[in-house]
N, C-alpha and C positions, 0 to 999 in steps of 0.2 A: 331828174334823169328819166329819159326816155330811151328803148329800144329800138336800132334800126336794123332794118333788112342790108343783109349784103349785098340785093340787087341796088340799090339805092344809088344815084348819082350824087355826085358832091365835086367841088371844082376849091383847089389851095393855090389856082392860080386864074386869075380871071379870065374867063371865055372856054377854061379848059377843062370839062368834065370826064369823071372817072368810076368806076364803080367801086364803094367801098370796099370789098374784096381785094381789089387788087393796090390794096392801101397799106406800109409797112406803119401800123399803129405802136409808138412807144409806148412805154407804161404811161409817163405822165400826161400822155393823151396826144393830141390833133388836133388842132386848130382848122377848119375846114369851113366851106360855106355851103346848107344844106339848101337846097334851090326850093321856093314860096315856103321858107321859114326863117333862114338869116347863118349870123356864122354860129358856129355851136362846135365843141371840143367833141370830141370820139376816145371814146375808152375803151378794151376791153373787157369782158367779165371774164378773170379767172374759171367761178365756177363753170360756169356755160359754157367754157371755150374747152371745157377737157371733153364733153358730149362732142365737140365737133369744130376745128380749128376757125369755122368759117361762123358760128356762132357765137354770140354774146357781145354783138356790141352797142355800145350806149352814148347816148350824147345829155352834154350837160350843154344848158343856151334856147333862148328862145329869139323869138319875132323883136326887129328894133324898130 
């Protein structure tokens, strides 16, 4: 697992990018595609996310 920034774009539907902020992340993640790295799920972190609604999140996935 790696941490991303909420400026970060990522696109759940092809050609169509978003910043993950503005992303309603379930607990058991997101399916998304992180652009020059591939698709990768999106978590939140509990702890981090009580510092700051807009912190803590994390992706599980790499380059295919």
């Amino acid at each position: 697992m790696f941490a991303v920034e909420t400026n970060r774009t990522v696109s759940l539907v092809k050609g169509q990018w978003q910043q993950v902020q503005e992303l309603d992340i379930p607990d058991n993640g997101l399916d998304v595609f992180l652009k020059d790295f591939g698709k990768v799920t999106l978590f939140r972190d509990d702890a981090k996310r009580s510092a700051s609604p807009l912190r803590g999140l994390l992706a599980r996935g790499g380059p295919f």
